[in-house]
C-alpha positions as CSV (number, residue, x, y, z in Angstrom):
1,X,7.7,9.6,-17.8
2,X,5.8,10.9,-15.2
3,X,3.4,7.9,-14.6
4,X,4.7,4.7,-13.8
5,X,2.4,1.8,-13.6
6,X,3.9,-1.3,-11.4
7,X,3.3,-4.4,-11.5
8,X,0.8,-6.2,-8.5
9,X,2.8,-8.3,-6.2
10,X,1.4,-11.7,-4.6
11,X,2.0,-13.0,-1.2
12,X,1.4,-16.6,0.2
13,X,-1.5,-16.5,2.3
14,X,-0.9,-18.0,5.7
15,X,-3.3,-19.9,8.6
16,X,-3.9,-19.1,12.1
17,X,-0.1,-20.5,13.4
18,X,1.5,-18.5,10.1
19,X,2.0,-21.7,8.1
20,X,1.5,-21.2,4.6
21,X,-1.5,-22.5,2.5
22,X,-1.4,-24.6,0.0
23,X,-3.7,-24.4,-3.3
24,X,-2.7,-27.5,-4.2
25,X,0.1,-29.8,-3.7
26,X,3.6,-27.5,-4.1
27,X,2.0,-24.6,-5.3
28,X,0.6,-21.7,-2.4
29,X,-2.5,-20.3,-1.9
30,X,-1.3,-16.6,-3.1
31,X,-3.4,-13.5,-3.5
32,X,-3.0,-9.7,-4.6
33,X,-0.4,-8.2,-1.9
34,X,-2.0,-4.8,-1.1
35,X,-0.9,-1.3,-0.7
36,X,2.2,-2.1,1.7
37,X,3.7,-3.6,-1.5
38,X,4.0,-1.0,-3.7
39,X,6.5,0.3,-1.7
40,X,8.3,-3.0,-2.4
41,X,7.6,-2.7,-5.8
42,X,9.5,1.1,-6.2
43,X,12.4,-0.9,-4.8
44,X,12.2,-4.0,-7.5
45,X,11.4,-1.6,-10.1
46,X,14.6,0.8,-9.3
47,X,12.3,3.8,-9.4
48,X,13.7,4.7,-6.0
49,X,17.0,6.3,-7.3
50,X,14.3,8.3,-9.8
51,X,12.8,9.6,-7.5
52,X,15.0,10.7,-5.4
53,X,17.2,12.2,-8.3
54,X,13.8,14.3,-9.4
55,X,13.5,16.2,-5.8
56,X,10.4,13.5,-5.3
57,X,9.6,13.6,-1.7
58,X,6.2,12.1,-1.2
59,X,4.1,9.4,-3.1
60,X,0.3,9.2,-3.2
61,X,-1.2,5.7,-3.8
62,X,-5.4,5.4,-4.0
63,X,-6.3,1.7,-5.1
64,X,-8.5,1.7,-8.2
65,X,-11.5,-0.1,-6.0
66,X,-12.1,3.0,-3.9
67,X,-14.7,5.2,-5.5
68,X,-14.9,7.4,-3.1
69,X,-11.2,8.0,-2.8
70,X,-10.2,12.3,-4.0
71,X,-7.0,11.7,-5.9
72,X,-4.6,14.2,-4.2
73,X,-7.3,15.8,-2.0
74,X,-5.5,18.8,-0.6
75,X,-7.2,19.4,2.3
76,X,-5.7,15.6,3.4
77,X,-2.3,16.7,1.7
78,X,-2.3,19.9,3.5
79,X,-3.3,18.1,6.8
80,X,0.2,15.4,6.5
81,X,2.2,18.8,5.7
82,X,1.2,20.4,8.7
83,X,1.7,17.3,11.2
84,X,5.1,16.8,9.3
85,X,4.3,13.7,7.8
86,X,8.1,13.9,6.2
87,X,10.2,11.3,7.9
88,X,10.7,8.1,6.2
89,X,8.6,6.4,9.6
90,X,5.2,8.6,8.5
91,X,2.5,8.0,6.4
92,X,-1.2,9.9,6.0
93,X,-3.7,7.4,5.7
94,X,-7.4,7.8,5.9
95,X,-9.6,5.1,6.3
96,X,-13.0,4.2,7.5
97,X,-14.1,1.4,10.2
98,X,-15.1,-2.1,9.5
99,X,-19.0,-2.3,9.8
100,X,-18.3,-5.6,10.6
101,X,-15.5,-8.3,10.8
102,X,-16.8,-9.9,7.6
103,X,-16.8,-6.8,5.0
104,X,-14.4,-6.7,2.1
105,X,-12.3,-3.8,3.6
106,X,-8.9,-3.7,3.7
107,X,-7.3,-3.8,7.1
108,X,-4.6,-1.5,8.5
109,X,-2.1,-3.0,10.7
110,X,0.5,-1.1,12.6
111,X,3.4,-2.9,13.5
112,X,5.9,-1.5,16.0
């Protein structure tokens, strides 16, 4: 098949000192996990070896909240060919900035 739907992972959310909340006794506070893991979720699904055994080099992922998003725009496609967005470190990613702290924006974090 060439579509492969995968299932949304939870994470534990955590406070301020990375201690994890609790909804109620024994049982965290979880919520959807994001983008990051759907990478996660090609591992857990074994669709890695598929793709890798079709000649798949690149995957597109637009969430299903963003409107605005083009689905394999290819003046953004053409833009991560041409910078060489090909190592297993890279990734395109366009995004907007926050209006403010408190909109319901995702939020990209670069950790290095």
């Amino acid at each position: 098949s060439e579509v492969h739907v995968l299932a949304h992972r939870f994470s534990a959310l955590l406070d301020d000192r990375g201690k994890v909340l609790l909804e109620r006794k024994h049982k965290a506070w979880v919520q959807p996990g994001g983008h990051g893991m759907c990478f996660q979720a090609l591992v857990d699904d074994g669709l890695i070896p598929d793709l890798k055994s079709r000649g798949i080099t690149h995957v597109f992922l637009a969430p299903t909240n963003n409107l605005g998003c083009k689905v394999l725009d290819p003046v953004f496609l053409g833009h991560c060919e041409d910078v060489k967005v090909t190592d297993r470190k890279t990734a395109g990613v366009k995004l907007v900035q926050k209006l403010s702290p408190e909109e319901d924006v995702g939020v990209l974090y670069n950790h290095q």
